[in-house]
VOGU-3710 file (C-alpha; in Angstrom, 3 decimals, decimal comma):
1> xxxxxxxxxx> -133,178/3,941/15,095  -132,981/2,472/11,761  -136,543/3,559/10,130  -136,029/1,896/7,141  -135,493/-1,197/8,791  -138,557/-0,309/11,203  -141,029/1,160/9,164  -143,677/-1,120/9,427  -143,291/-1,501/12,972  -144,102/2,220/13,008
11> xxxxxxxxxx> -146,603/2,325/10,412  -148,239/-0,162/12,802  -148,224/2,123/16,092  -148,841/5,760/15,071  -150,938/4,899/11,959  -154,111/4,390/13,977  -153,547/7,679/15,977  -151,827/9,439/12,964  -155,720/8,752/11,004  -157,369/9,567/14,099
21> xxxxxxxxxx> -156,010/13,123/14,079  -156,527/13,752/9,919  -160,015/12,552/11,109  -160,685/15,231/13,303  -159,253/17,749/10,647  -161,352/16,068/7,757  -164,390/16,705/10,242  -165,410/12,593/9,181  -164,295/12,287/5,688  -162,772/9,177/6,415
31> xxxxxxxxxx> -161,491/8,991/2,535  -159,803/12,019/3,193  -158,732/11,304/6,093  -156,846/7,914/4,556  -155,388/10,216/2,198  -154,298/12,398/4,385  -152,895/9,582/6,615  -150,956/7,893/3,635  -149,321/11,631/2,905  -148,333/11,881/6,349
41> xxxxxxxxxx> -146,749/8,515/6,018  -145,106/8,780/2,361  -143,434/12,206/4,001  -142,530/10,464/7,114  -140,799/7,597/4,668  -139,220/10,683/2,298  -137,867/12,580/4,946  -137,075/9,354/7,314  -132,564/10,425/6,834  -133,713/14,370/8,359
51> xxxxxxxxxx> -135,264/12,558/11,682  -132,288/12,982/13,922  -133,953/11,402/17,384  -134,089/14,949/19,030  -137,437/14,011/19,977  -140,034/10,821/19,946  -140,441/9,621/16,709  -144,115/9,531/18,042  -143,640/13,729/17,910  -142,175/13,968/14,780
61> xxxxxxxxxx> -145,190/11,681/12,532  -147,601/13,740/14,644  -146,038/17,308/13,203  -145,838/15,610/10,168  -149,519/14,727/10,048  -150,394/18,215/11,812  -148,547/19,359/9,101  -149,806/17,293/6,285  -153,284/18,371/6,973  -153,247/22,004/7,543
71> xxxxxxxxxx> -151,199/22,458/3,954  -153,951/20,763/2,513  -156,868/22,455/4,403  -155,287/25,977/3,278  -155,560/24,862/-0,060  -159,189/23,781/-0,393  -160,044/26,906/1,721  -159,351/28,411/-1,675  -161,929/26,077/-3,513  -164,080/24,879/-0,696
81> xxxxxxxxxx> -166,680/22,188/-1,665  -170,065/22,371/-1,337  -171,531/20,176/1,152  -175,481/19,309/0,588  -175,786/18,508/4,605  -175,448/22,189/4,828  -177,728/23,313/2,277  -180,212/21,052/3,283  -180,616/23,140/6,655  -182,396/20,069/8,333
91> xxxxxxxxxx> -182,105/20,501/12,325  -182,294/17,886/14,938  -184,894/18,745/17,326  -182,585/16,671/20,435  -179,630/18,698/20,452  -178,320/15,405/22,442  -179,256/12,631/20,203  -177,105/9,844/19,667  -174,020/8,842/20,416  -172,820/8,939/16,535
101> xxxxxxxxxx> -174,689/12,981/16,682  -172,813/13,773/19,972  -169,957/12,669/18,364  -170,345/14,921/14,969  -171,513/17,673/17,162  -168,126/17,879/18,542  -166,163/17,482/15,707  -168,751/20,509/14,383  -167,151/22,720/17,231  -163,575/21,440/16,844
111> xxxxxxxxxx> -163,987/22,173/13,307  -164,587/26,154/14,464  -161,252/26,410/16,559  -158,079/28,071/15,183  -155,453/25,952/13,460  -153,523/25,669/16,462  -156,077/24,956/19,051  -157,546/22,398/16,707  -154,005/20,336/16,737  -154,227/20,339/20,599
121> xxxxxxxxxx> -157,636/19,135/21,198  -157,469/16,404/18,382  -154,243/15,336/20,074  -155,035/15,427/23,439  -158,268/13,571/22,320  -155,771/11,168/21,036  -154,338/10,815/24,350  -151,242/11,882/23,311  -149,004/12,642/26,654  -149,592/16,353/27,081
131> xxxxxxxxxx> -145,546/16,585/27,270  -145,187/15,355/23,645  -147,991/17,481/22,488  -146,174/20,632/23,943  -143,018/19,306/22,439  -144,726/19,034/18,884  -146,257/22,028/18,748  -143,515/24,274/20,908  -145,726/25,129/23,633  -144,231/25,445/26,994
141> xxxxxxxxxx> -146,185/22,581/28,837  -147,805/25,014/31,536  -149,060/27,118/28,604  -150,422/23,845/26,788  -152,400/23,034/29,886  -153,885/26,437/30,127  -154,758/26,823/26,368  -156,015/22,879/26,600  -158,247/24,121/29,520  -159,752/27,160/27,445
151> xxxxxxxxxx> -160,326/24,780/24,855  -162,406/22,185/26,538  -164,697/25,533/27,932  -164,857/26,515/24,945  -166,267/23,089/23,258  -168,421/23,020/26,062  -170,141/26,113/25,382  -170,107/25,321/21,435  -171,795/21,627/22,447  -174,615/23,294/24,781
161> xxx> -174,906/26,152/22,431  -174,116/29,105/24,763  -171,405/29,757/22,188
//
């Protein structure tokens, strides 16, 4: 595969995916997300002579992206922002609300996973095969199933509040 050649055609299919997954790391920030989504893409043009075809090219931008996000996640840990929604301490008396609030709800409990769970739920969210998504992240795929599993139980409990 010639990426050069094909980069747009690319850019095209896994950049909607490939923003949907800094998304879901930038819990919302769509701005950061974009950026994050651009990086991913710059990289994926940079280092477009190292992809050797071992795997999708689908699987490679996704670790990329994975990638991309957790370097820069680690860094604002260091210098984390301070967010006024949080200081506000406003609660919603409908733990249900709206569709937007079930939405940010989840992202809330996504947000509380480790690293590595967080990849596979925002990628299987993505509905990225569950095959690729044990190939990115070198899971064997009856592990990734079980973990993925977990996960969702997990959310579940985060979403209803059992914790």
């Amino acid at each position: 595969m010639n990426l050069e050649k094909d980069f747009n055609e690319i850019y095209n299919t896994h950049g909607p995916k490939v923003y949907r997954l800094c998304l879901g790391y930038a819990s919302g920030d769509e701005d950061l997300a974009r950026d994050w989504m651009q990086e991913s893409f710059i990289r994926v043009w940079n280092h477009r002579k190292s992809f050797k075809g071992e795997s999708a090219i689908g699987t490679w931008i996704y670790r990329i992206a994975v990638n991309t996000c957790l370097v820069d996640i680690r860094k604002r840990k260091k210098h984390p922002p301070v967010r006024e929604d949080r200081l506000s301490g406003e609660i919603d008396a409908d733990p249900w609300g709206t569709q937007d609030d079930q939405i940010a709800k989840l992202y809330e409990c996504i947000e509380q996973l480790n690293e590595q769970n967080k990849v596979l739920i925002l990628m299987e969210l993505e509905d990225i095969p569950q095959a690729t998504i044990a190939q990115t992240v070198g899971l064997a795929y009856g592990s990734l199933r079980t973990r993925l599993s977990r996960i969702r139980t997990a959310l579940l409990k985060c979403i209803t509040h059992e914790k």
